[in-house]
C-alpha positions in Angstrom: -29.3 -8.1 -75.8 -27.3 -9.3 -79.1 -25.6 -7.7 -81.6 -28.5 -7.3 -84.0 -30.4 -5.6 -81.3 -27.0 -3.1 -81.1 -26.8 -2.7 -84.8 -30.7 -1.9 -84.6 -30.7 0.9 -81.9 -27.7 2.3 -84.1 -28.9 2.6 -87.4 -32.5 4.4 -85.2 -29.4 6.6 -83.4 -28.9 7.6 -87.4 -32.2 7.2 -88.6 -33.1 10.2 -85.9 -30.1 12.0 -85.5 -29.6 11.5 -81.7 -26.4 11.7 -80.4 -27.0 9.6 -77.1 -29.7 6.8 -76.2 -30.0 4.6 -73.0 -31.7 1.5 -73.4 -32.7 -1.1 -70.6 -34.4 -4.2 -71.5 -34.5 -6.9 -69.3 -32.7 -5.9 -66.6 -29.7 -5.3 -68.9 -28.6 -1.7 -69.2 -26.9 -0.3 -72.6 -25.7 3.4 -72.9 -25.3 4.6 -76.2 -23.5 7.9 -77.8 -22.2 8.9 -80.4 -18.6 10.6 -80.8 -17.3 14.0 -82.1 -16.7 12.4 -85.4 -20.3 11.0 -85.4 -18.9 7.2 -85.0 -21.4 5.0 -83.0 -19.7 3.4 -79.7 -21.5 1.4 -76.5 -20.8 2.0 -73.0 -21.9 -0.9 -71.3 -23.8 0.3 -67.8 -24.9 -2.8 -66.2 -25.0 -6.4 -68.3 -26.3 -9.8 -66.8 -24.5 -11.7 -69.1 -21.1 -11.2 -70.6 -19.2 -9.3 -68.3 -16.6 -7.3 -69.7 -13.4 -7.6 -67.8 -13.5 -4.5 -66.3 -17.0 -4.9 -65.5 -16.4 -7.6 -63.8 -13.3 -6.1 -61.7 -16.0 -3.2 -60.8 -18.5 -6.3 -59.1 -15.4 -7.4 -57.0 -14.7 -4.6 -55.6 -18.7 -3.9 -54.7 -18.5 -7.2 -52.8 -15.4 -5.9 -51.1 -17.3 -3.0 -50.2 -20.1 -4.9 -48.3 -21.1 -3.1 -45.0 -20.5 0.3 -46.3 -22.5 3.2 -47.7 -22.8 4.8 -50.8 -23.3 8.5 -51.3 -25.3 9.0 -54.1 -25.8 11.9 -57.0 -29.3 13.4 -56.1 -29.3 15.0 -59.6 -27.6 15.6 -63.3 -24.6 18.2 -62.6 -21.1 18.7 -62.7 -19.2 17.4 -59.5 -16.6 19.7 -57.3 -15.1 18.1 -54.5 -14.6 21.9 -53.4 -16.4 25.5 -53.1 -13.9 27.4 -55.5 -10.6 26.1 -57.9 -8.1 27.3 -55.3 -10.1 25.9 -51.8 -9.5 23.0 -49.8 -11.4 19.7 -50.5 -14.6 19.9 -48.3 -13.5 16.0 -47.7 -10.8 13.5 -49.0 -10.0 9.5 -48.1 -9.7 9.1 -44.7 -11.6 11.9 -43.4 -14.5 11.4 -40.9 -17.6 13.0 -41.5 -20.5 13.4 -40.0 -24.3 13.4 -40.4 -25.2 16.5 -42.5 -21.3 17.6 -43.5 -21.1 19.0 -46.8 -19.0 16.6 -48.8 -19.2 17.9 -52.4 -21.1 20.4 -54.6 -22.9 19.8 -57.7 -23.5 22.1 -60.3 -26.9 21.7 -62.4 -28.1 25.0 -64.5 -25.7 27.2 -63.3 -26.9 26.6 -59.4 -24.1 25.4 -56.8 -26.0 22.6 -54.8 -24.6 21.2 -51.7 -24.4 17.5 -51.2 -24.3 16.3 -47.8 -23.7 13.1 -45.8 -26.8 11.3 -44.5 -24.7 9.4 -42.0 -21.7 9.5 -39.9 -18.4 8.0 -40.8 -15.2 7.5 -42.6 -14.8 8.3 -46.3 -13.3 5.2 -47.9 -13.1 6.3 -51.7 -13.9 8.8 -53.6 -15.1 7.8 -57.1 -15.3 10.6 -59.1 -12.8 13.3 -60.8 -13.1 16.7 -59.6 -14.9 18.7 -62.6 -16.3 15.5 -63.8 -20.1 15.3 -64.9 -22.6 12.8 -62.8 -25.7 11.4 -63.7 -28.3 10.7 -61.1 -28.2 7.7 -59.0 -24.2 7.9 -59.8 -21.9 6.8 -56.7 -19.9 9.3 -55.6 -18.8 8.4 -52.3 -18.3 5.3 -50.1 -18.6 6.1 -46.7 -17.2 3.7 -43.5 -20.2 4.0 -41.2 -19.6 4.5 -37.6 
């Protein structure tokens, strides 16, 4: 994907007024939105060719990650690592869990969905902010498996 093919997915952002478009052609994977001030801007997703810097730091560290699981989002929401603002984490880095644990909740239309661990293990990271929004198919969790 060039630049011209940027600048034309842009101007059809304007053309339409859409604030946010996802495009994937070829493999590569372009997100994108639109600020508060209406500006255009692109966050990459997933690029074959032309690695940004910190896209490439992110491939390194899924190579260092080889042998362990990912825990994935099953849907759009907003992610809380626990049941209410003042509980205890359901699980931080570190902390074993096991097969059908509740490790998160995500919140999609107002519901409070429980997420829970298909296998049994250690957490190794946690890669999301508390509050943040998730798409689907987003990593949440790596998971150590035992």
């Amino acid at each position: 994907m060039n630049l011209d093919e940027l600048k034309s997915y842009i101007e059809f952002m304007d053309e339409h007024n859409l604030s946010e478009l996802e495009i994937e052609v070829a493999g590569k994977r372009v997100k994108l939105k639109k600020d508060s001030g209406g500006q255009s801007y692109i966050l990459p997703q997933m690029m074959q060719q032309n690695v940004p810097a910190q896209l490439a730091e992110k491939s390194e560290t899924k190579n260092e990650r080889e042998g362990l699981i990912e825990i994935k989002s099953p849907m759009v929401g907003t992610f809380y690592r626990a049941s209410s603002p003042g509980a205890k984490s359901y699980v931080d880095v570190g902390q074993k869990v096991k097969s059908g644990d509740v490790v998160c909740i995500l919140e999609a239309m107002k519901l409070m969905n429980e997420i829970k661990a298909e296998i049994s293990g250690k957490i190794a990271e946690i890669l999301v902010e508390n509050g943040s929004p998730v798409e689907y198919g987003q990593t949440l969790f790596v998971v150590d498996p035992e």
